[in-house]
LOBAGU-65874 format. One line per 5 residues: for each residue x, y, z of C-alpha. Coordinates in pm, whole numbers. Layout:
N
X/Y/Z; ...
END
This chain:
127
-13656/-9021/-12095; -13495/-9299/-12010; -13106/-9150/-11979; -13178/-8909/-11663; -13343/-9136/-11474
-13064/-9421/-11487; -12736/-9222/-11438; -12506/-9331/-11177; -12537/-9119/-10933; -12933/-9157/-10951
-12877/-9556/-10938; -12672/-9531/-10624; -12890/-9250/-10414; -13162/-9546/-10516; -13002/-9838/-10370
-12909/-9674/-10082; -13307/-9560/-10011; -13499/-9832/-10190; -13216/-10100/-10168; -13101/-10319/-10447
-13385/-10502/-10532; -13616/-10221/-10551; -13376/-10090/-10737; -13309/-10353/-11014; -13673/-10361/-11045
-13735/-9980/-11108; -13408/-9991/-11366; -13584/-10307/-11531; -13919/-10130/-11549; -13739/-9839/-11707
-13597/-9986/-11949; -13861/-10220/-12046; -14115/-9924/-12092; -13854/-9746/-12297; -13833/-10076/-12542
-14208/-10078/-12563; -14321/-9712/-12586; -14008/-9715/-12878; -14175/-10007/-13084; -14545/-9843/-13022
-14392/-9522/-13196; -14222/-9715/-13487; -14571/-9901/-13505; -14786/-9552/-13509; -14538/-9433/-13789
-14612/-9744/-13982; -14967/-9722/-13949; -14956/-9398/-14053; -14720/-9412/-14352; -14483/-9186/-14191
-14141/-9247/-14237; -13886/-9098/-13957; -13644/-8982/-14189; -13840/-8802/-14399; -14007/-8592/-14057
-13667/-8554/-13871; -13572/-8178/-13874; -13877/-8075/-14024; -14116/-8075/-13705; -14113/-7685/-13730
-14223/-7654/-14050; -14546/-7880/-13982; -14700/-7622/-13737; -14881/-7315/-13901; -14715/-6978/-13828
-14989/-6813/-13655; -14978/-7124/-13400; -14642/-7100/-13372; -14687/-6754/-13279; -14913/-6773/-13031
-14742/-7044/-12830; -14405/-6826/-12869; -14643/-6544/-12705; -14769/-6801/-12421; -14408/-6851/-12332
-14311/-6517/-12319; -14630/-6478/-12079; -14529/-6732/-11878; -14246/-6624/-11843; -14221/-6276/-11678
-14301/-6370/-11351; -14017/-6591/-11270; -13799/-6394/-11497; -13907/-6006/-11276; -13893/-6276/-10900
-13566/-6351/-11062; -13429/-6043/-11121; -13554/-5898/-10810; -13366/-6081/-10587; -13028/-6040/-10746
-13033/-5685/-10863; -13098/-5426/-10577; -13367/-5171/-10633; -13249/-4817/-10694; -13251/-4567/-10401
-13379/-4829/-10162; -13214/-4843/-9853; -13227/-5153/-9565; -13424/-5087/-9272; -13247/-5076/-8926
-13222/-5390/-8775; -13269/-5421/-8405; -12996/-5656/-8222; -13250/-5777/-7956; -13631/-5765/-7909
-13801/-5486/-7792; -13980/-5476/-7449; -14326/-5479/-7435; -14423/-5118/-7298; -14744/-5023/-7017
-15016/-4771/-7134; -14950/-4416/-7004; -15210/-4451/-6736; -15071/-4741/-6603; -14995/-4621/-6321
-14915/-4284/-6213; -14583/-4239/-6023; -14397/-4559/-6169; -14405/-4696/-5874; -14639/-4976/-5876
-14365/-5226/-5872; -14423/-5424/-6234; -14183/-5496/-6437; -14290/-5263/-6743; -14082/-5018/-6878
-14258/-4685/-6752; -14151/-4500/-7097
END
């Protein structure tokens, strides 16, 4: 977690914004919490009896298959929607055609009864 928030070009947009001593303390916070959350894993494993090496690469094989399944059917779910907004908007939609665009507004238009010869002397369009 620690890698994408401390890249260079993260660091400088940061001291720019914050300035550098907001920014030296943010990078010292990072990497201090990355130290500590690292030795509170090492300690879980040890209090557990687990031993890294053994786990690493197997984390798929812990999981039963039918929860495996079901989260692989969550994701799929979650999925569409972005995946159909997505497609949407970069593939046009068969037969559809663009509406006519206007170049200027419309102007607003007076009610048949308006008046009756035109010749009231408003500025309506008498259509």
């Amino acid at each position: 977690m620690a890698g994408p928030a401390t890249n260079a070009t993260s660091l400088t947009v940061l001291a720019r914004v914050l300035g550098r001593r907001a920014t030296m303390i943010y990078l010292t916070s990072i990497a201090v919490c990355a130290v500590a959350f690292g030795l509170l894993v090492d300690q879980i494993y040890n209090t557990l009896g687990i031993s890294p090496q053994a786990v690493l690469g197997q984390a798929g094989e812990t999981l039963p298959f039918g929860l495996e399944l079901v989260a692989a059917m969550a994701i799929l779910v979650l999925s569409i929607k972005p995946v159909f907004h997505h497609l949407r908007r970069w593939l046009p939609r068969l037969g559809a055609t663009k509406p006519a665009t206007q170049d200027r507004p419309s102007l607003p238009t007076a009610p048949p009864d308006h008046c009756a010869g035109g010749t009231c002397g408003c500025k309506q369009s008498h259509l």
